[in-house]
C-alpha positions, 0 to 999 in steps of 0.5 A: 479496534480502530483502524490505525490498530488494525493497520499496526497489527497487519504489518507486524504480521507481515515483518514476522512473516517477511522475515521468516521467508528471507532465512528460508529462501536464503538458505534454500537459494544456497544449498540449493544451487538457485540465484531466483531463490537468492534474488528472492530472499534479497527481495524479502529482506527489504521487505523488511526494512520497508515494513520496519518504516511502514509501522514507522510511519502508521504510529507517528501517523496515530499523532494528534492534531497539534499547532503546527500540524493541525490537520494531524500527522496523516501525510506522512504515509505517503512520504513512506510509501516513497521510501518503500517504492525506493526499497523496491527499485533498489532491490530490482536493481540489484537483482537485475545486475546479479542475474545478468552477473549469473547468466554470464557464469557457469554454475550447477542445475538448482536442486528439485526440491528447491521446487517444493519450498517455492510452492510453499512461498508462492500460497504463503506470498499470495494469503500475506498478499490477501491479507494485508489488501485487504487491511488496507482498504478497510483502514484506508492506508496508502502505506499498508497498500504498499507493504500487501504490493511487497507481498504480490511482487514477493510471489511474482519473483517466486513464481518466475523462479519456480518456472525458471527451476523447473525448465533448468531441471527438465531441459538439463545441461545447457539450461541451468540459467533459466532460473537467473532469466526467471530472476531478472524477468521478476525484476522488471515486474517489481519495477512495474508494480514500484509505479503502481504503489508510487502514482496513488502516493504522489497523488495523495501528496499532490492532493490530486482529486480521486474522490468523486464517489465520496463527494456523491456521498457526502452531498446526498448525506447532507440534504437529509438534514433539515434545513439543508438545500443543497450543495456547491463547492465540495472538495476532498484531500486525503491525508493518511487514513482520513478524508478532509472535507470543504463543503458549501452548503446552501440554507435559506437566505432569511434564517438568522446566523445563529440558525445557520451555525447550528445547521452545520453543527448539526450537517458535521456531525451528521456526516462524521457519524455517517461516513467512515473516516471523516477527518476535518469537516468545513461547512461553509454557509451559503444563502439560497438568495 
């Protein structure tokens, strides 16, 4: 299985996953008598739809290399990644304004048992988040990285309405917004983690450089073949799930071109087999005098 089905797979586990929580919390959050868990289920439903424009994203993504886009459709990830932080600023800001509405309303104490579906979300929130993290650094994927930060901030939000619940629960009459301050609270955090997701995605864009450990790599990889001498320039930018790379490498000045092509024939292929997720790989010739 390749990685861009291995990416496609983790987000359907998480749109089935996302979208069996938003009916839980929801109707739990109702008859229950607890905004957190309302706030919750909002926050798992735009998980959703971000989820919907990550598979979106990671297929148009699969799309081979064509005239216009000869470097592939990879780029595309970080421009979803905008889109899902947007979905989670928007969510946290709907939170925010809903629980300062709540706070300022007098309402009845969330049920006991609320507590227990909670539980349950949290250890659910936290595997989703384990797992699709842990996707996402096998595949490389900026966007998937986003999708598992939606489950981390899911359990967020889910544990500050546990804590808010069980002090509006234990301290009775007088505290029945504590859970609507566990809200708002959760959504300062969403706003957190947006930045978290959102930085790593405009540097992609920006082909900012972050690679210094693959560079590393990639020059040690090509002095193994023979005829290779050394390393100049190497530059990486990432695009999608793959790595591009320009390499300068140096060869003896008196050998013939001919000689030299077939050095970076052989020095591309060499690191394209070696080094996971390789995508364009330039081989520049220079001579050593």
């Amino acid at each position: 299985m390749n990685n861009e089905q291995k990416a496609i797979r983790t987000i359907y586990f998480s749109i089935i996953g996302n979208t069996s929580l938003a009916l839980i919390k929801g109707f739990a959050g109702f008859f229950g008598n607890s905004y957190a868990l309302i706030a919750d289920a909002i926050e798992s439903t735009t998980d959703i739809f971000s989820s919907l424009l990550v598979l979106f994203g990671l297929k148009y993504a699969k799309r081979p290399a064509d005239k216009n886009h000869p470097y592939g459709h990879g780029k595309i990830e970080p421009l979803i990644t905008f889109i899902v932080v947007a979905f989670l600023v928007t969510s946290a800001t709907i939170i925010a304004y809903e629980s300062i509405q709540h706070i300022q309303t007098p309402h009845k104490t969330p049920k006991s048992w609320t507590l227990i579906v909670l539980g349950c979300i949290i250890l659910w929130k936290e595997i989703s988040f384990q797992v699709v993290i842990r996707k996402s650094k096998e595949t490389n994927s900026s966007s998937l990285k986003a999708d598992a930060w939606h489950h981390r901030s899911d359990a967020i939000t889910s544990v500050m309405a546990f804590i808010g619940i069980s002090i509006a629960i234990i301290f009775g009459e007088g505290y029945e917004t504590a859970d609507d301050w566990a809200a708002l609270l959760a959504s300062a955090f969403i706003l957190y983690n947006s930045y978290l997701i959102f930085r790593p995605a405009l540097g992609e864009i920006m082909d900012e450089h972050f690679y210094d450990a693959l560079i590393i790599e990639i020059r040690e990889k090509s002095i193994e073949i023979q005829g290779v001498l050394g390393t100049e320039k190497c530059f990486v930018r990432k695009a999608g799930m793959y790595y591009h790379v320009d390499l300068h490498v140096i060869v003896n000045g008196k050998i013939s071109v001919k000689e030299g092509h077939n050095i970076a024939h052989k020095l591309k292929d060499y690191l394209k087999n070696e080094i996971p997720n390789l995508g364009h790989v330039l081989i520049h010739i220079e001579p050593n005098e």
